[in-house]
C-alpha positions as CSV (number, residue, x, y, z in Angstrom):
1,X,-2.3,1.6,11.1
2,X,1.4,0.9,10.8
3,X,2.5,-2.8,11.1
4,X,5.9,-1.2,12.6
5,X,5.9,-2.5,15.7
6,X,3.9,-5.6,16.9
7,X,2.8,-3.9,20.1
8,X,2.0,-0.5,21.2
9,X,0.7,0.0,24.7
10,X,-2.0,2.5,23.0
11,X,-3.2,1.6,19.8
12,X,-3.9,5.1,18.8
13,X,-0.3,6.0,19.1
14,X,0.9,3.8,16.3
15,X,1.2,5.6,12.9
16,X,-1.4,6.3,10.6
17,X,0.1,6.0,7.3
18,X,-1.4,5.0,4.3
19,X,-4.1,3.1,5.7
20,X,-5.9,6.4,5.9
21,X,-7.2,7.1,2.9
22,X,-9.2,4.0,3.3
23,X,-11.0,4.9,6.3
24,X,-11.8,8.5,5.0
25,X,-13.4,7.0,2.0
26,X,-15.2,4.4,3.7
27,X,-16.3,7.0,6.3
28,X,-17.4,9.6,3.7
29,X,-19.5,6.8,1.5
30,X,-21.3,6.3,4.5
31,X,-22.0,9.3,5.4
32,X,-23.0,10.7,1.4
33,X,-25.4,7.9,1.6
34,X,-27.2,9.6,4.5
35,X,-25.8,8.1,7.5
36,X,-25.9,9.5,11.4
37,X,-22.6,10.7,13.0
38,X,-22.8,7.5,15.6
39,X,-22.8,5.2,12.2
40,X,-20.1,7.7,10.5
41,X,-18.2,6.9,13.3
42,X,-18.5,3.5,13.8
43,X,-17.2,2.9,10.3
44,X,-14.2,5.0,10.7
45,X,-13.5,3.1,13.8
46,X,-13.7,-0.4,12.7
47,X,-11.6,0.3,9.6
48,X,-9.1,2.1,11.1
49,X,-8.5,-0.5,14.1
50,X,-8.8,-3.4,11.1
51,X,-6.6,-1.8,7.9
52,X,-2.7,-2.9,8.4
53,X,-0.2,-1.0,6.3
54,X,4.0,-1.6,6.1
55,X,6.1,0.5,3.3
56,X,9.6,0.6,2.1
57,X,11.2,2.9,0.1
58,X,15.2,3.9,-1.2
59,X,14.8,7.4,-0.1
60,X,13.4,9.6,2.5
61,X,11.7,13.2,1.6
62,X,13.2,16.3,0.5
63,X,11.4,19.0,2.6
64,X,11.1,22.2,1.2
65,X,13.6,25.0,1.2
66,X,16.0,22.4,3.7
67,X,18.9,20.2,3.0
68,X,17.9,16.6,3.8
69,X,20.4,13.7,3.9
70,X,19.0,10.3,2.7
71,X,19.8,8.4,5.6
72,X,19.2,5.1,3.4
73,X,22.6,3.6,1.6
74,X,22.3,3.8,-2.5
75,X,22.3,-0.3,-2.5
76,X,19.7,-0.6,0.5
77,X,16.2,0.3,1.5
78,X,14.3,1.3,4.8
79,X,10.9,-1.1,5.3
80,X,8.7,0.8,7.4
81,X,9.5,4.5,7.3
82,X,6.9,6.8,8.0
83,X,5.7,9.2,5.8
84,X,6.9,12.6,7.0
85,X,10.3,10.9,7.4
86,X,10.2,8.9,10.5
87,X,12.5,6.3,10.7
88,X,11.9,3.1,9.9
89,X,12.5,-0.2,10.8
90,X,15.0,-1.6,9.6
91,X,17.6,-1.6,6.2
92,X,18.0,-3.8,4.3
93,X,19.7,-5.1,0.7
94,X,17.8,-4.2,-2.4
95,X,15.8,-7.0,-3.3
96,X,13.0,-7.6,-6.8
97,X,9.7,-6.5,-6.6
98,X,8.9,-9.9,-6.2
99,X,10.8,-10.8,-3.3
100,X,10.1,-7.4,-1.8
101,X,6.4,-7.7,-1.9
102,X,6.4,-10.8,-0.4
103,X,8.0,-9.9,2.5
104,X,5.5,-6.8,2.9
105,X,3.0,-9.0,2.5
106,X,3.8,-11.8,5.2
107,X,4.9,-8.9,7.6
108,X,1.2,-7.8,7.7
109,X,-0.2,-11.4,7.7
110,X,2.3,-12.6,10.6
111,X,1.4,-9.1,12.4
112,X,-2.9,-9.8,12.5
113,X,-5.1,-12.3,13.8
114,X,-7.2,-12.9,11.0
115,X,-7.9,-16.3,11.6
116,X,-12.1,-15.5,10.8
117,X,-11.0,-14.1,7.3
118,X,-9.1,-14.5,4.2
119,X,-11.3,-12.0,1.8
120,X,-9.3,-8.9,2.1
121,X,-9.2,-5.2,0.5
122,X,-6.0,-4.2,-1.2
123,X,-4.1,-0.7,-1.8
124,X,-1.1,-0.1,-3.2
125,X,0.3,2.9,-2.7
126,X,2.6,5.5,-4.5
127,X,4.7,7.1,-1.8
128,X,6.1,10.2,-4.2
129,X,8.4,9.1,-7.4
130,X,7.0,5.6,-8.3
131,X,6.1,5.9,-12.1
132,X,3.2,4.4,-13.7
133,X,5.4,1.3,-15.0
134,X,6.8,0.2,-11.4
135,X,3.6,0.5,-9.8
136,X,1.7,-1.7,-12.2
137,X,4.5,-4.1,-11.6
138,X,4.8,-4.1,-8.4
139,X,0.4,-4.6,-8.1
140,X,0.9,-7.5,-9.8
141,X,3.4,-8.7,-7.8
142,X,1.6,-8.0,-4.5
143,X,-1.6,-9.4,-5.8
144,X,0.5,-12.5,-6.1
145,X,2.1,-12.6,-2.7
146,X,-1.1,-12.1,-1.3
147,X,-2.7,-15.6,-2.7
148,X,0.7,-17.2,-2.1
149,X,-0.5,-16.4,2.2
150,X,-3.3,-17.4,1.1
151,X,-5.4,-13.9,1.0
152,X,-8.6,-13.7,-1.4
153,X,-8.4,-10.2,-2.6
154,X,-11.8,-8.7,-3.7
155,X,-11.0,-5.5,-4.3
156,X,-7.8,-3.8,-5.1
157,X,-6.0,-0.3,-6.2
158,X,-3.0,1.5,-6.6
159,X,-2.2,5.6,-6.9
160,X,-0.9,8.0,-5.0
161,X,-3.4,8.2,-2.1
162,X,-1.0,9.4,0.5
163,X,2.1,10.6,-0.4
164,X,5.3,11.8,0.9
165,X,6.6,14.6,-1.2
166,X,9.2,13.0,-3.5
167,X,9.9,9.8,-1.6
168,X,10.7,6.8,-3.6
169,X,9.1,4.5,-2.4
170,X,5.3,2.3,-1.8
171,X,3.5,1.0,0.9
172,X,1.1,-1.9,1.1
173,X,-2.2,-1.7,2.7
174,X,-4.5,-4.7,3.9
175,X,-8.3,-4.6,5.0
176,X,-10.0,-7.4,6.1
177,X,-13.6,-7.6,5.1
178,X,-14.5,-10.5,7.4
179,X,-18.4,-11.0,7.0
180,X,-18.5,-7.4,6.4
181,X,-20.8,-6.4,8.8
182,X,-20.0,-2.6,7.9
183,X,-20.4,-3.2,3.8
184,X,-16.9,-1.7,3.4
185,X,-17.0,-3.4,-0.3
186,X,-20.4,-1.8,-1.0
187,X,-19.1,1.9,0.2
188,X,-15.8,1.6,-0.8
189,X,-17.5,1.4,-4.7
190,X,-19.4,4.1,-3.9
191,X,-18.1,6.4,-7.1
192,X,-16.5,9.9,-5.7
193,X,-16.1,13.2,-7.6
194,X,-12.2,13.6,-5.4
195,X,-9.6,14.3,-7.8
196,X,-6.9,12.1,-6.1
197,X,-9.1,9.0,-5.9
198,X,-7.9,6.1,-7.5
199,X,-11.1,3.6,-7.9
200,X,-10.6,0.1,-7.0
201,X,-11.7,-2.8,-9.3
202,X,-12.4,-6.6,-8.9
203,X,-9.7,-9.0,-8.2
204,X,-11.6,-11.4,-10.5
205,X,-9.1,-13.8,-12.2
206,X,-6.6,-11.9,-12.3
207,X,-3.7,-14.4,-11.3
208,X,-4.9,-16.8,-13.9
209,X,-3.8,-14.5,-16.6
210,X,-0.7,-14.8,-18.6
211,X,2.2,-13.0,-16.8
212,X,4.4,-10.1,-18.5
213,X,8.0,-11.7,-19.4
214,X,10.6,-9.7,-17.7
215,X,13.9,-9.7,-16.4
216,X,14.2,-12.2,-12.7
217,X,16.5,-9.9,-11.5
218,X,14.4,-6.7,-11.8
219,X,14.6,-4.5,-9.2
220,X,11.9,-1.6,-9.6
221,X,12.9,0.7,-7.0
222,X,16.0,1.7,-8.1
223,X,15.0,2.6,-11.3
224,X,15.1,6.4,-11.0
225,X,11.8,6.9,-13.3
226,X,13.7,10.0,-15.0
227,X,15.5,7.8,-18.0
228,X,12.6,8.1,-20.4
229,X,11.4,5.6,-22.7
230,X,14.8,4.2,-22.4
231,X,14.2,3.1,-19.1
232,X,14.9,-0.7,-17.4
233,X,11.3,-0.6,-16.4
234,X,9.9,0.6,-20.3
235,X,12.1,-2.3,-21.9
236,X,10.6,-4.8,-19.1
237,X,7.5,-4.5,-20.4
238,X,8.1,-3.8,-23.9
């Protein structure tokens, strides 16, 4: 569920965005392990009334065979766009990864009552162009922002889980595991033959690693992701 706007008069109006390949998975596990409709259900439910998701991107879609206008200035980018092109939010400046993700990040903490939690599943997710570089980068960087609000992350992913055509652009999405009366951990391990799955993987110590050296001023979204080896984001790592 979109963190677009605090409050909807019906819930099940808000957007489903990303969000939504969580609840299919989760719902699916379940119900490969042999579990009734009502319990099917119950899962989908839950998840999809608990999972919070805001994204941001520098462009909207190109739809085939039309002529779309980006409606986003070169120097700015929209936070909270939907995915078949809705308008979003707001604009803003370009901003780092690091700053970017941060902001994402507190949105969806300031947005739920999750005063019962802290131990949280994380997605990242590719909205069209990101290439492999920028979305590593900007994991880590979320992964980050989440322990700065004080999140414990058990589990956590990026891919393309739902995307929108050639956007440029990512979204964030946050499910609290609470005491985890559903097992969402257990099903969401559950290993799946889908071709677009992205598994997730243990947090573990992951922020106590040594952090890649690049550039303060990075600013992954603008980097087209057609420049080759040559690109910013190649010679950040490198």
């Amino acid at each position: 569920m979109s963190c677009l706007v605090k409050r909807v008069p019906l819930p099940s109006k808000r957007r489903g965005i990303a969000g939504t390949a969580l609840v299919v998975k989760l719902a699916c596990a379940k119900a490969a392990e042999g579990g009734s409709l009502p319990d099917v259900t119950e899962i989908a439910t839950s998840a999809s009334s608990s999972v919070k998701t805001m994204g941001v991107a520098i462009s909207n879609c190109n739809l085939p065979n039309t002529v779309t206008k980006n409606r986003i200035p070169s120097d700015c980018m929209e936070l909270g766009l939907g995915i078949h092109g809705e308008p979003g939010k707001e604009i803003l400046p370009l901003e780092s990864t690091s700053v970017l993700t941060n902001r994402l990040v507190k949105r969806i903490v300031d947005y739920c009552d999750w005063s019962n939690t802290k131990s949280v599943i994380l997605m990242v997710n590719n909205l069209g162009t990101i290439t492999p570089t920028e979305l590593t980068l900007i994991i880590g960087d979320t992964l980050k922002a989440a322990h700065t609000h004080g999140l414990t992350v058990v589990r956590h992913s990026g891919g393309t889980y739902v995307s929108s055509l050639d956007m440029h652009g990512f979204s964030i999405s946050i499910l609290p595991v609470c005491t985890d009366p559903y097992c969402y951990v257990q099903l969401l391990d559950q290993p799946t033959a889908a071709r677009g799955w992205t598994p997730f993987t243990a947090t573990g110590d992951y922020l106590n690693t040594a952090p890649i050296k690049i550039p303060p001023s990075r600013d992954i979204l603008s980097m087209s992701g057609t420049e080759g080896a040559d690109s910013v984001s190649v010679k950040a790592v490198i």
